[in-house]
N, C-alpha and C positions, 0 to 999 in steps of 0.2 A: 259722751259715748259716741263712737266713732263704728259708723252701718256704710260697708260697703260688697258689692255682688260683683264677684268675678265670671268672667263667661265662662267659666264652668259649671255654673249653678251653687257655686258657695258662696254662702251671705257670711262675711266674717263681722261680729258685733267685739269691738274695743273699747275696754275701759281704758280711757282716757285722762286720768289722773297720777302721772309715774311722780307728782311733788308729794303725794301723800302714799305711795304706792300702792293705788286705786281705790284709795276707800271712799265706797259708796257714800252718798248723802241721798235725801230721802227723795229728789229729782231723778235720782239714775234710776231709780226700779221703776220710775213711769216712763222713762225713754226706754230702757229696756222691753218691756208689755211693749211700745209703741214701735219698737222695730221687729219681735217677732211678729207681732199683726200685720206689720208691713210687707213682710217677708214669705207669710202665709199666705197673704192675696197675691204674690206674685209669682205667675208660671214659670219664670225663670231658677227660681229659689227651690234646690232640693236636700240642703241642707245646712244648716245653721255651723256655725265654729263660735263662740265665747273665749274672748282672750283676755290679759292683759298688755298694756301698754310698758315698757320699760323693762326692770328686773323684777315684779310681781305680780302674781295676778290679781289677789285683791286683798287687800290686809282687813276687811270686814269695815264695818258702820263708823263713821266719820266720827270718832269719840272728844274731839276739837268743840264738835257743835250739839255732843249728846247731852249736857246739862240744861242748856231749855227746853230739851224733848222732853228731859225726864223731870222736868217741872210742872210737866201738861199735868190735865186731869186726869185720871184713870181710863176715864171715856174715851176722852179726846185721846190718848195715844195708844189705847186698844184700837181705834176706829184709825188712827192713823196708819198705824204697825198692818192691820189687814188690808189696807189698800196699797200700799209699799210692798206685801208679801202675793197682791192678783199677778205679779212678774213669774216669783215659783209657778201659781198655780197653772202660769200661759206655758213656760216649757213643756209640763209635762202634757199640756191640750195639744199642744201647737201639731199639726200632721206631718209636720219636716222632723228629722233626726237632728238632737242637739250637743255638738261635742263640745265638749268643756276643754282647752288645751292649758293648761294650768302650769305657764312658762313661771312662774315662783312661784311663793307663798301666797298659801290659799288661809288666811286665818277669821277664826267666826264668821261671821254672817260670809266672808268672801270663799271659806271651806263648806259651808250650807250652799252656798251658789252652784259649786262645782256638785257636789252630790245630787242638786235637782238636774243636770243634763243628763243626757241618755250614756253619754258614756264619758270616760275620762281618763286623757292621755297627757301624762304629764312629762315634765322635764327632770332631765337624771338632779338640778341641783333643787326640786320645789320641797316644799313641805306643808303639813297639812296640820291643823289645830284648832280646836274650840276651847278658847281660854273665858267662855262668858263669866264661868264661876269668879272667876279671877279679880272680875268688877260687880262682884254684886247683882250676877243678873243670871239668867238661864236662858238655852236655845231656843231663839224664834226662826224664822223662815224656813219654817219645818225641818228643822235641827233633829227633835224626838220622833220622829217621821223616818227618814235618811236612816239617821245613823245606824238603830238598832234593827232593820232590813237587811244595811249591807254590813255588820260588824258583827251582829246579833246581841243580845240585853247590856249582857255583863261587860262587852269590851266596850260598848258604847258606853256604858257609866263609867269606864275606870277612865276613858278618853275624853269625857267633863269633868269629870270631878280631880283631875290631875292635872287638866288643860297640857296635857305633853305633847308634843313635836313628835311627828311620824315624819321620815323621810320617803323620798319617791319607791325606794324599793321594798321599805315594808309597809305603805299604804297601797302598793301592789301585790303581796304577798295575801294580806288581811282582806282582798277582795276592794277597798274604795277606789282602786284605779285598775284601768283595763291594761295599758299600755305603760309602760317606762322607757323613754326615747333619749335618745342624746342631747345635751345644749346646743350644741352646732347642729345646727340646719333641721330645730324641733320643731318649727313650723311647716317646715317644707314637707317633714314627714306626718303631722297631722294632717298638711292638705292632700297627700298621697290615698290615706286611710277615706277620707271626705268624699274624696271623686271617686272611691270606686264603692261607698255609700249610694252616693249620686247617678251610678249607671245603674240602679235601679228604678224600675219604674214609680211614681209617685203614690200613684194609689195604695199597691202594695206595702210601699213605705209607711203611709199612715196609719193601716187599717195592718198589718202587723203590730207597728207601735200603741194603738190601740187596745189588740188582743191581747198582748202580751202583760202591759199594767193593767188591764182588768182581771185576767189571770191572778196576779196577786194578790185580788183583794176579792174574788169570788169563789161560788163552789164550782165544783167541775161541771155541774150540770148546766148553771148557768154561762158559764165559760165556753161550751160544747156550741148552746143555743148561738149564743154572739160570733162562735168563729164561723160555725155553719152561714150564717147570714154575711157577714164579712167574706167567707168565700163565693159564695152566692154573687153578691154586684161583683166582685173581682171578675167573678167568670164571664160577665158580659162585655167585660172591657177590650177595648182595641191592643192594649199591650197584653194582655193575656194570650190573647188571638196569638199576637204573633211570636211572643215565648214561647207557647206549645211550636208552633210552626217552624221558629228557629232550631228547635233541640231536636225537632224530627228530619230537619235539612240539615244537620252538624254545620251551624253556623252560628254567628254572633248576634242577636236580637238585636233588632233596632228601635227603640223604645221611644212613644212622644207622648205621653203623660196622657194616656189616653183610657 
C-alpha cells in the first residue's frame, strides 16, 4: 500500500496490487490502520482519498491464499478476521474525512472497503458486488452493517444473495455512491472534491463527522447532548473566531486548524 501527502493536505492511501487487481491479503488491513493513524497525528493531513492502483480498485480478499485461512480454527480466524477488520473500524474513528475514489471494481471485501469511507466517488466504468455467497461464505468487514443503512433490508439481501454487478450509475442512483465522474481525469476530479473538503477547518471536520455517525445510532436526546458539547469546544476555537469574523467582513476565512 502506497501513503503519500500532497501539499494540499491530501493523504492519498494506494492499493498497490494491479497483478491481482488489488486484492487484499491480511498485511494490507494493518498497513492500512497504520497509515490512517499516521495521518491523524499529522497536522498537515485534512483528508484522506482510498484508491486503487491500475484498472481496479480492489477485487476483495486474496482467495489465492484463502484455503489455509480457512483451515485455521474457528478461534484463530475469528480472532484473526477481527484484527484485519480494527482498519473498518479506524475509518470511521479517524477525525479526517475519508473518500473512497473507486477508479474500478470494488468486489466483496474490496466493495465493503468502499462503503466504510465517508463518502464515495466513483468512476463512469467501476462496478460494485458482494459475491461472498458465491464461495460459501457471508459478509465480514462489516458488510451487514453498510449495506442495509445505505440500501435498506431488502435490496441488501437481494444484492448477497445474487451477488449481481451494480454499475457506477445505479450504485449512484440506489444511494452507495455519492458522485459518478468520468474515466478521464477521475482522479483530478476527486482531488478537486478533496481540497475543498480540506478548506475546512479540522476541528469542525472531526467533530461534525463525529456527530453526524453517532446521530445514527442514537436517540435525539442523546445526540442533542453530544452536539451541544461538540459546539461548545468548537466555539472556543481560533478558527471559529475567525469564521465568524470573516462572514461579518465579506471575506474569505483564513483557517490554521486551530
Amino acid at each position: 500500500m502506497r501513503y503519500a501527502v500532497g501539499d494540499d493536505g491530501i493523504a492519498t492511501l494506494t492499493l498497490d496490487h494491479p497483478e491481482t487487481r488489488n486484492a487484499v491479503a491480511p498485511e494490507d488491513w494493518g498497513l492500512l490502520e497504520k497509515h490512517l493513524d499516521q495521518g491523524a497525528g499529522d497536522p498537515r493531513v485534512r483528508v484522506f482519498i482510498l484508491t486503487g492502483a491500475g484498472q481496479a480498485f480492489c477485487s476483495g480478499g486474496d482467495l489465492k491464499t484463502m484455503g489455509e485461512r480457512l483451515r485455521a480454527s474457528t478461534i484463530r480466524r475469528s480472532g484473526d478476521l477481527l484484527r484485519m477488520a480494527r482498519a473498518i473500524q479506524r475509518i470511521r474513528e479517524t477525525p479526517r474525512p475519508v473518500i473512497a475514489a473507486v477508479n474500478g471494481a470494488a468486489i466483496g471485501a474490496g466493495c465493503v472497503l468502499a462503503l466504510a469511507c465517508d463518502l464515495r466517488l466513483a468512476a463512469a466504468s467501476a462496478v460494485f458486488s458482494v459475491p461472498f455467497l458465491r464461495v460459501g461464505l457471508q459478509p465480514d468487514f462489516g458488510g451487514a452493517y453498510f449495506l442495509p443503512r445505505l440500501l435498506g433490508t431488502a435490496r441488501a439481501l437481494e444484492l448477497l444473495w445474487t451477488g449481481d454487478s451494480l454499475g457506477a450509475d445505479e450504485a449512484c442512483r440506489l444511494g452507495l455512491v455519492n458522485r459518478v465522474l468520468p474515466d478521464d481525469g477521475f482522479m483530478s476530479g476527486v482531488g478537486e472534491l478533496a481540497r475543498k473538503i480540506a478548506r475546512n477547518p479540522a476541528g469542525a471536520l472531526a467533530l461534525s463527522k463525529l456527530t453526524v455517525y453517532h446521530g445514527a445510532e442514537q436517540t435525539l436526546r442523546e445526540l442533542l447532548d453530544l452536539e451541544a458539547l461538540a459546539q461548545a469546544v468548537l466555539s472556543k476555537s481560533a478558527d471559529a473566531e475567525e469564521g465568524v469574523r470573516a462572514f461579518v467582513e465579506k471575506r474569505k476565512p483564513s483557517f490554521r486548524g486551530e
